[in-house]
Jmol script that loads the backbone (N, CA, C; Angstrom):
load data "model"
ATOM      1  N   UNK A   1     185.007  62.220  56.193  1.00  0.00           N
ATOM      2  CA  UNK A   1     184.185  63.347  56.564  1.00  0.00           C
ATOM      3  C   UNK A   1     183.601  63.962  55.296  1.00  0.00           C
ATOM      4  N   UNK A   2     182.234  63.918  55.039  1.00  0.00           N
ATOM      5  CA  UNK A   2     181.822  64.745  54.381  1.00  0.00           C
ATOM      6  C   UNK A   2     182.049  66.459  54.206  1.00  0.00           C
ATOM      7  N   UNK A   3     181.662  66.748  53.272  1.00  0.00           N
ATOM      8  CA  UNK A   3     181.767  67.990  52.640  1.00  0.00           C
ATOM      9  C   UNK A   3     179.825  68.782  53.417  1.00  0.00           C
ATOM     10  N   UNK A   4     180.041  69.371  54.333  1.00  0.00           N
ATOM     11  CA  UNK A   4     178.493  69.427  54.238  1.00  0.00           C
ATOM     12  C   UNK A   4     178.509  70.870  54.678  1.00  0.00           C
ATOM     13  N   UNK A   5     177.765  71.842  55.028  1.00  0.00           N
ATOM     14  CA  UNK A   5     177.120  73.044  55.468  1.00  0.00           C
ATOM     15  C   UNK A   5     177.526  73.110  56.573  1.00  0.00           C
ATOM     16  N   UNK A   6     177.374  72.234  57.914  1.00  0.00           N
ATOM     17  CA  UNK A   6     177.922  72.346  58.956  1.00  0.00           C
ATOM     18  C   UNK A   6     179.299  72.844  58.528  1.00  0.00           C
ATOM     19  N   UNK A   7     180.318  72.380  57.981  1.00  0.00           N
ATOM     20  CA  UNK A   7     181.340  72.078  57.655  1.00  0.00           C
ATOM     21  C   UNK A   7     182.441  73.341  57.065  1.00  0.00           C
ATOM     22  N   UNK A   8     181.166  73.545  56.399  1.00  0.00           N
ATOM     23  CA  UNK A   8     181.607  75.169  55.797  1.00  0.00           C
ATOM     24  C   UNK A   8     181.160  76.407  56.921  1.00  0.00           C
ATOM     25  N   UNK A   9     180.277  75.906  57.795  1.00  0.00           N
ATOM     26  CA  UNK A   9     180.422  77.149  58.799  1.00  0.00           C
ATOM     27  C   UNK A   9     181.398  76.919  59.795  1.00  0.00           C
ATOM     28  N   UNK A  10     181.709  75.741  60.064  1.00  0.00           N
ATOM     29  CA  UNK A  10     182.802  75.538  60.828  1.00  0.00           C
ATOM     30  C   UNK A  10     184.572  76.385  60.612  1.00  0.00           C
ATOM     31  N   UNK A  11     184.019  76.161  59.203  1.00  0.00           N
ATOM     32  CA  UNK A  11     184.983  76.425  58.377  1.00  0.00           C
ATOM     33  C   UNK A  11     185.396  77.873  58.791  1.00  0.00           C
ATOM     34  N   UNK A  12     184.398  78.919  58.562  1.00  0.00           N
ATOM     35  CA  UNK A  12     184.231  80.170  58.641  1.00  0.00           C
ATOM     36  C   UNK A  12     184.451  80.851  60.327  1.00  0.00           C
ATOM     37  N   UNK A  13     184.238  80.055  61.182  1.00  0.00           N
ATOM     38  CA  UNK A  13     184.002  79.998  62.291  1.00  0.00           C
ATOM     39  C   UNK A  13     185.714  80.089  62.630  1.00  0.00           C
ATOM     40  N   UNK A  14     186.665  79.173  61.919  1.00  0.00           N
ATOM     41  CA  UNK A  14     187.939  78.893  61.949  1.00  0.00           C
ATOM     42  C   UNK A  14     188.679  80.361  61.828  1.00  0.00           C
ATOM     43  N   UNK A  15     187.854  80.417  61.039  1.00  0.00           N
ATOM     44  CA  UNK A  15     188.989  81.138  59.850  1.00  0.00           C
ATOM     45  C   UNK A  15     188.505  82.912  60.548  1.00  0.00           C
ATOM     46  N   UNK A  16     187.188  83.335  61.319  1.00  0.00           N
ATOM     47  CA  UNK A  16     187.282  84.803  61.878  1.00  0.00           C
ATOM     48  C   UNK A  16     187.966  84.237  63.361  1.00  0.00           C
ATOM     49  N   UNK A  17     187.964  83.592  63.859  1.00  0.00           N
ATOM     50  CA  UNK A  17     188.544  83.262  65.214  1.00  0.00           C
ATOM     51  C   UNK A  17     190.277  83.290  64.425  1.00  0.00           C
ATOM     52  N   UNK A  18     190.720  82.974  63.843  1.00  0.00           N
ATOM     53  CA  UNK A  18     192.123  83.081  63.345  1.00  0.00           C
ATOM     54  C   UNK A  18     192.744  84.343  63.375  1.00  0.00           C
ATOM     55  N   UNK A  19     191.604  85.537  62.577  1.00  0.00           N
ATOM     56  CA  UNK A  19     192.055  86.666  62.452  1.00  0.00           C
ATOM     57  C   UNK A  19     191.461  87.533  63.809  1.00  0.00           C
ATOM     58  N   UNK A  20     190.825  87.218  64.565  1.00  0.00           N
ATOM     59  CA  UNK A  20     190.361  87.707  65.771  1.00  0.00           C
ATOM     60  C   UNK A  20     191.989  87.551  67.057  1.00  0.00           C
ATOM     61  N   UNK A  21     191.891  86.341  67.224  1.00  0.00           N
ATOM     62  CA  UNK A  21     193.575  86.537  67.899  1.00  0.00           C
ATOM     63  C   UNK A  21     194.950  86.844  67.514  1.00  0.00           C
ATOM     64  N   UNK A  22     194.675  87.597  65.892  1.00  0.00           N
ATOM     65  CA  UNK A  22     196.032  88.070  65.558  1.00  0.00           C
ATOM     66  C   UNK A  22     196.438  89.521  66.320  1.00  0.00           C
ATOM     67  N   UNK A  23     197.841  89.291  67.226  1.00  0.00           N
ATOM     68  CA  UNK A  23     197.947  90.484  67.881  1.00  0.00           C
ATOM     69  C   UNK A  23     198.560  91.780  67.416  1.00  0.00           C
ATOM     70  N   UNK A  24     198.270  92.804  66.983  1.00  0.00           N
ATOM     71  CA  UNK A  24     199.130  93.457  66.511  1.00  0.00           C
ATOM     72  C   UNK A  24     200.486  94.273  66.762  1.00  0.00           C
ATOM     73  N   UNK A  25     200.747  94.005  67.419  1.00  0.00           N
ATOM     74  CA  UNK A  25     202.341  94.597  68.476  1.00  0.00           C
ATOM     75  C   UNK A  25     203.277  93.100  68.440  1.00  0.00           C
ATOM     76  N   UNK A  26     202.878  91.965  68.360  1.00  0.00           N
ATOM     77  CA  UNK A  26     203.639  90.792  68.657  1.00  0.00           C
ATOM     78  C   UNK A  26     203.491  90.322  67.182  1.00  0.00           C
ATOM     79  N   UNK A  27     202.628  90.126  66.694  1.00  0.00           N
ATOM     80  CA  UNK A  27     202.872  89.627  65.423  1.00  0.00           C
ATOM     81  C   UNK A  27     202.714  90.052  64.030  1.00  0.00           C
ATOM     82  N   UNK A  28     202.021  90.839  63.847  1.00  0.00           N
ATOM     83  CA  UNK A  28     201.631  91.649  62.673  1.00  0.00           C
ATOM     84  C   UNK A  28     202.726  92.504  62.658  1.00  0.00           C
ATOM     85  N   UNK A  29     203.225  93.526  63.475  1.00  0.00           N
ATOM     86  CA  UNK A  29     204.534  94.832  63.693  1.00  0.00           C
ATOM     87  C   UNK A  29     205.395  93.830  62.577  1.00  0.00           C
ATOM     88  N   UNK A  30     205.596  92.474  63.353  1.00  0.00           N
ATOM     89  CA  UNK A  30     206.804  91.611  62.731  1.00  0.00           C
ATOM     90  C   UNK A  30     206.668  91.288  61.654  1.00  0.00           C
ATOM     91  N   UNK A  31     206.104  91.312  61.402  1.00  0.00           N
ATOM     92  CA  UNK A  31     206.060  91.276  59.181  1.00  0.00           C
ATOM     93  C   UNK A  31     206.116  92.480  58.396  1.00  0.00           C
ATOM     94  N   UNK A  32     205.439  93.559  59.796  1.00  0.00           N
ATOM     95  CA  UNK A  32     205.337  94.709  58.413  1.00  0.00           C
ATOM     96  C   UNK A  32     204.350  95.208  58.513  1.00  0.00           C
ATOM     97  N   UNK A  33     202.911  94.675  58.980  1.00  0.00           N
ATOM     98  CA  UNK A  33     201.929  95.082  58.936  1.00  0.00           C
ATOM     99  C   UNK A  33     201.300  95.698  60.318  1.00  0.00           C
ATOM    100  N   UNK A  34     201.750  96.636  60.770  1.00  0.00           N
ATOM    101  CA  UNK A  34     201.855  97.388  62.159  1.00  0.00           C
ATOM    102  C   UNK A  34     201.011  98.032  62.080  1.00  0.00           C
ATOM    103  N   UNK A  35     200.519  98.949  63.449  1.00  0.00           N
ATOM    104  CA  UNK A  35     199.632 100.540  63.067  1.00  0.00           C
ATOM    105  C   UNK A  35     199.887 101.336  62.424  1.00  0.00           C
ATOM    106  N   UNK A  36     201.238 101.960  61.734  1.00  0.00           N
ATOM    107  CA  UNK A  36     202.133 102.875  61.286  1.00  0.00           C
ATOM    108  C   UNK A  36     201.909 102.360  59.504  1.00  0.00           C
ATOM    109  N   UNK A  37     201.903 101.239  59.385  1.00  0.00           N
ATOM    110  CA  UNK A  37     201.414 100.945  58.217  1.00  0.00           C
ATOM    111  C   UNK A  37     200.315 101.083  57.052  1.00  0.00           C
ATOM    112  N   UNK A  38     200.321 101.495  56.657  1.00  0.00           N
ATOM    113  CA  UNK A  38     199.101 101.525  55.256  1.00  0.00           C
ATOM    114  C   UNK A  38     198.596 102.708  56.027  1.00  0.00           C
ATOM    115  N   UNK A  39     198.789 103.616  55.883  1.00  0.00           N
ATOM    116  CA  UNK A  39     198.092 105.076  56.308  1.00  0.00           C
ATOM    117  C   UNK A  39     198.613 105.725  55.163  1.00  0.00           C
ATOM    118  N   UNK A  40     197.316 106.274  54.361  1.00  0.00           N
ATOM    119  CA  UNK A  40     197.865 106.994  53.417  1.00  0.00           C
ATOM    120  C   UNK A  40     197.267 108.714  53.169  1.00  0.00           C
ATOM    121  N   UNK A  41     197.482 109.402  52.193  1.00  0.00           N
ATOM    122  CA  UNK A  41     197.086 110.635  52.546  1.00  0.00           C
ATOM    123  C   UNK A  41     195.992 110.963  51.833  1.00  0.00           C
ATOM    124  N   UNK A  42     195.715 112.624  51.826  1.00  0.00           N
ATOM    125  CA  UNK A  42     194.035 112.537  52.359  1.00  0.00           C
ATOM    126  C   UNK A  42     193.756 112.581  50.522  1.00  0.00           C
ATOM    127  N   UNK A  43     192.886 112.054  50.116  1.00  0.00           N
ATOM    128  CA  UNK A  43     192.162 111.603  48.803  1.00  0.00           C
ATOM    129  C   UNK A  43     193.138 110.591  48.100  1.00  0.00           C
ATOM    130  N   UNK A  44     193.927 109.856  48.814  1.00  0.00           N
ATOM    131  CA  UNK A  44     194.543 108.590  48.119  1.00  0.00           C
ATOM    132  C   UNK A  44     193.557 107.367  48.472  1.00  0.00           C
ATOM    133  N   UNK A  45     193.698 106.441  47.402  1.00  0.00           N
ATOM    134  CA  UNK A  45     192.820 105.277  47.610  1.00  0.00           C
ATOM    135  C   UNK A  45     193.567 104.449  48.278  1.00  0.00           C
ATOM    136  N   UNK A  46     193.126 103.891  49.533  1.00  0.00           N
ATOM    137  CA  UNK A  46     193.585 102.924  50.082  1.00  0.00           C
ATOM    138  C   UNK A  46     194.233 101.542  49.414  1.00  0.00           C
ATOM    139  N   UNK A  47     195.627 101.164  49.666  1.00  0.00           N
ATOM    140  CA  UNK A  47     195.722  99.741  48.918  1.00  0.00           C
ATOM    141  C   UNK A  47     195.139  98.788  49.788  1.00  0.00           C
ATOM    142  N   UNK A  48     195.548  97.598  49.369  1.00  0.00           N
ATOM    143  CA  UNK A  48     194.926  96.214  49.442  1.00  0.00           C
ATOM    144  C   UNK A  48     195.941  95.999  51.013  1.00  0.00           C
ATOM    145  N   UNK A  49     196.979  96.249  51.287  1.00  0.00           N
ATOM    146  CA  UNK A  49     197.518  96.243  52.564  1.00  0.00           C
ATOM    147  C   UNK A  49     196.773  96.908  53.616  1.00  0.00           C
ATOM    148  N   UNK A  50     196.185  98.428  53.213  1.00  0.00           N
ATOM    149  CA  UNK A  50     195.299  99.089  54.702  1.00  0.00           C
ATOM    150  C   UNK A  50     193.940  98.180  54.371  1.00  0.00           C
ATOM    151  N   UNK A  51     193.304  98.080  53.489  1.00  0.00           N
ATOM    152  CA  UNK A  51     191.964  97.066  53.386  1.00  0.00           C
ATOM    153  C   UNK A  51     192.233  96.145  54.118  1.00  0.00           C
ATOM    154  N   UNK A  52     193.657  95.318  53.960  1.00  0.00           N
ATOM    155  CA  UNK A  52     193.067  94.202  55.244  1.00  0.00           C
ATOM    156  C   UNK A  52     193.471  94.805  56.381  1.00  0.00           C
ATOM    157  N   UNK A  53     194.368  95.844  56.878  1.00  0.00           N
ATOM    158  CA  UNK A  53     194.473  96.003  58.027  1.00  0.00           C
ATOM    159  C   UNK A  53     192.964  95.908  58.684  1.00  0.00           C
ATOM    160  N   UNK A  54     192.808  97.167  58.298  1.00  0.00           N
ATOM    161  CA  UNK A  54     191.166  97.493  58.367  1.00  0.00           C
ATOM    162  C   UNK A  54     190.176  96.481  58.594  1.00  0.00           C
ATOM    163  N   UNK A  55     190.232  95.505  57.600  1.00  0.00           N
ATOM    164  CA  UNK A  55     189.326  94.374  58.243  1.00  0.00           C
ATOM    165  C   UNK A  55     189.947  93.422  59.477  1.00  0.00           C
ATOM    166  N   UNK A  56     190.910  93.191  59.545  1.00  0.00           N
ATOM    167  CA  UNK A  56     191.414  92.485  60.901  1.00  0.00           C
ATOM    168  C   UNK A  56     191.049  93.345  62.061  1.00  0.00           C
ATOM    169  N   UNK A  57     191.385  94.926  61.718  1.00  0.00           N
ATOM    170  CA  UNK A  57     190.880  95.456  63.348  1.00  0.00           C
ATOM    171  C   UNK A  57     189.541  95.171  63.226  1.00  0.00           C
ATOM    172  N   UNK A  58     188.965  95.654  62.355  1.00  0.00           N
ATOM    173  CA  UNK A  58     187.393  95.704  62.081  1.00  0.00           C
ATOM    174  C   UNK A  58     186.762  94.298  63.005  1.00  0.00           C
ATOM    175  N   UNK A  59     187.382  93.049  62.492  1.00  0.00           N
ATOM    176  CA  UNK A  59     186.863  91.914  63.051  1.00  0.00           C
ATOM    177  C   UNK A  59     187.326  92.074  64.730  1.00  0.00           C
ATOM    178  N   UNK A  60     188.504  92.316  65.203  1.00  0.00           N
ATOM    179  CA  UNK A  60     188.965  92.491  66.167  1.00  0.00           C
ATOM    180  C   UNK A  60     187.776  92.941  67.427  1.00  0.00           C
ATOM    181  N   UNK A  61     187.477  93.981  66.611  1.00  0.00           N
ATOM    182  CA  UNK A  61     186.595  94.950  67.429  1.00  0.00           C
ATOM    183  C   UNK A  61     185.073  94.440  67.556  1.00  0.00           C
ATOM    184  N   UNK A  62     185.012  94.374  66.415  1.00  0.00           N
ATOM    185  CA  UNK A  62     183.119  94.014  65.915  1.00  0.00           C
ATOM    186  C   UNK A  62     182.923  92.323  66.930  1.00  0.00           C
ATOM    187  N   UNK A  63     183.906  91.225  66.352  1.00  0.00           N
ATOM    188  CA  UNK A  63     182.821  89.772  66.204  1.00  0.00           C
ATOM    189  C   UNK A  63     183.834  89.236  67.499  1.00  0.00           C
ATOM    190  N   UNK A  64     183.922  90.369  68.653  1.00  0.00           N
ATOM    191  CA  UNK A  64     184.785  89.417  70.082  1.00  0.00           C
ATOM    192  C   UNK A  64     183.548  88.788  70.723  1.00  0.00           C
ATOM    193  N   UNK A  65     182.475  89.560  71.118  1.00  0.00           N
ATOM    194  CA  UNK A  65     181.997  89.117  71.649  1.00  0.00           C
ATOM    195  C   UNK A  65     180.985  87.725  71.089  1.00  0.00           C
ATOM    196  N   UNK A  66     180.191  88.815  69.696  1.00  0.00           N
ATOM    197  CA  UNK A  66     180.033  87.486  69.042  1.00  0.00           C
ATOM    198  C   UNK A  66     180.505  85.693  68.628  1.00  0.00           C
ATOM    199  N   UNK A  67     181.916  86.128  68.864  1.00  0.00           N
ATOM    200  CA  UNK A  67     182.279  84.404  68.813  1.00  0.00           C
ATOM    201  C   UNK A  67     182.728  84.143  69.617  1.00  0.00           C
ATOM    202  N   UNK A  68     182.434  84.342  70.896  1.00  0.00           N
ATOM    203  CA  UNK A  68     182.224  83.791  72.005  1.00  0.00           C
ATOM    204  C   UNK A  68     181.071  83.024  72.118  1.00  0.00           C
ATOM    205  N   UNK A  69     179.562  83.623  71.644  1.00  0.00           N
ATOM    206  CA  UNK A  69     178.584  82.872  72.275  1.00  0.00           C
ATOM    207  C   UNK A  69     178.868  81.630  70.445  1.00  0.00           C
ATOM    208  N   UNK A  70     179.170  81.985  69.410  1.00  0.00           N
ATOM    209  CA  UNK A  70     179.187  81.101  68.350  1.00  0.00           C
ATOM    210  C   UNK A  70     180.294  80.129  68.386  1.00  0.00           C
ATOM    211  N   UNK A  71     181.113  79.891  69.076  1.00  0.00           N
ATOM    212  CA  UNK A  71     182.347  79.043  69.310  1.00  0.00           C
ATOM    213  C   UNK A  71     182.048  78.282  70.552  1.00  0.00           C
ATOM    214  N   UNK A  72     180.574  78.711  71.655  1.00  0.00           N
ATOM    215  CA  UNK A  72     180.153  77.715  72.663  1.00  0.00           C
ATOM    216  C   UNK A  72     178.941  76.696  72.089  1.00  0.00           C
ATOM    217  N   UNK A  73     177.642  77.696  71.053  1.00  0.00           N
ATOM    218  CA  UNK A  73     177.180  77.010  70.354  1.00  0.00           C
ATOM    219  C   UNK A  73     177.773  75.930  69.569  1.00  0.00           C
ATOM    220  N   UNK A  74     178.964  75.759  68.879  1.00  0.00           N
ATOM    221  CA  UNK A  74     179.365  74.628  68.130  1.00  0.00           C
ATOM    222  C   UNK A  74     180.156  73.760  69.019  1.00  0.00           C
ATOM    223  N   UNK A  75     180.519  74.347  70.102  1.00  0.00           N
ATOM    224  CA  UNK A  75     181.132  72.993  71.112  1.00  0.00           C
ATOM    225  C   UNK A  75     179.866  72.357  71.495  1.00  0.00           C
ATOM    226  N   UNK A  76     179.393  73.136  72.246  1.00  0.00           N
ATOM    227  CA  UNK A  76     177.638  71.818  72.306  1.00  0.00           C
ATOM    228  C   UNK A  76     177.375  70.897  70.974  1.00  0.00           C
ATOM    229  N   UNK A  77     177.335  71.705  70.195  1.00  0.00           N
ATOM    230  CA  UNK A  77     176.430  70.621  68.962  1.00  0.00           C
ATOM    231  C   UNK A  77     177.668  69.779  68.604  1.00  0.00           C
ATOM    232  N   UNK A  78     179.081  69.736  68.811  1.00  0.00           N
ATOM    233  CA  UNK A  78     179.720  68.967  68.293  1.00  0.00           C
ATOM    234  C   UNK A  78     179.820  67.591  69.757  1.00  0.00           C
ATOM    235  N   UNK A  79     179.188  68.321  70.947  1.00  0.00           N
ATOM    236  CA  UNK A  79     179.402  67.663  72.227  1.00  0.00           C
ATOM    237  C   UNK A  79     178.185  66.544  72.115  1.00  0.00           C
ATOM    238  N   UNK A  80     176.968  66.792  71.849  1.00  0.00           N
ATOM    239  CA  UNK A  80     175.784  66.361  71.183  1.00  0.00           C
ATOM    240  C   UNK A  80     176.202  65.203  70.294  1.00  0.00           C
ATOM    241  N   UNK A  81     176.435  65.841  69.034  1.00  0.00           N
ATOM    242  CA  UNK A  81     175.864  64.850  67.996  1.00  0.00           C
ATOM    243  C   UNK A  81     177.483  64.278  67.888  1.00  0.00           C
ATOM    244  N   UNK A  82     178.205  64.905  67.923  1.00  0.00           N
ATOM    245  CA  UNK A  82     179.465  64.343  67.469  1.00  0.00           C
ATOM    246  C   UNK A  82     180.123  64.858  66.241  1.00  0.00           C
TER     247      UNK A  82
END
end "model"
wireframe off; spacefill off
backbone 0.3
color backbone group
């Protein structure tokens, strides 16, 4: 298999659908990284733990619907061409 563009969006495609079904009560709580977590107080800079919280809900919320219609687009074209 080549290295190609398709390949790398596929790639990307993988990898927000990964963090899109991470649940947070079943699996995230269990490491540590819960709602109760990374909340910090008022003029503290956020660490690198609430940043990703933040982006996992962020994706959670924002790209559901979106990769729905982008995860049917690449089953066709992979149904297509192969």
């Amino acid at each position: 298999m080549a290295f190609t563009f398709y390949a790398l969006i596929q790639t990307a495609i993988l990898f927000t659908n990964a963090v899109a079904v991470l649940h947070e009560e079943r699996f995230l709580s269990k490491i540590g990284w819960g709602a109760e977590q990374g909340i910090g107080g008022f003029g503290d800079e956020p660490g690198i733990k609430a940043q990703l919280l933040n982006l996992i809900r962020s994706v959670r919320t924002v790209m559901r619907v979106p990769l729905i219609a982008v995860n049917s687009v690449c089953i066709v074209l992979l149904l297509l061409f192969g």
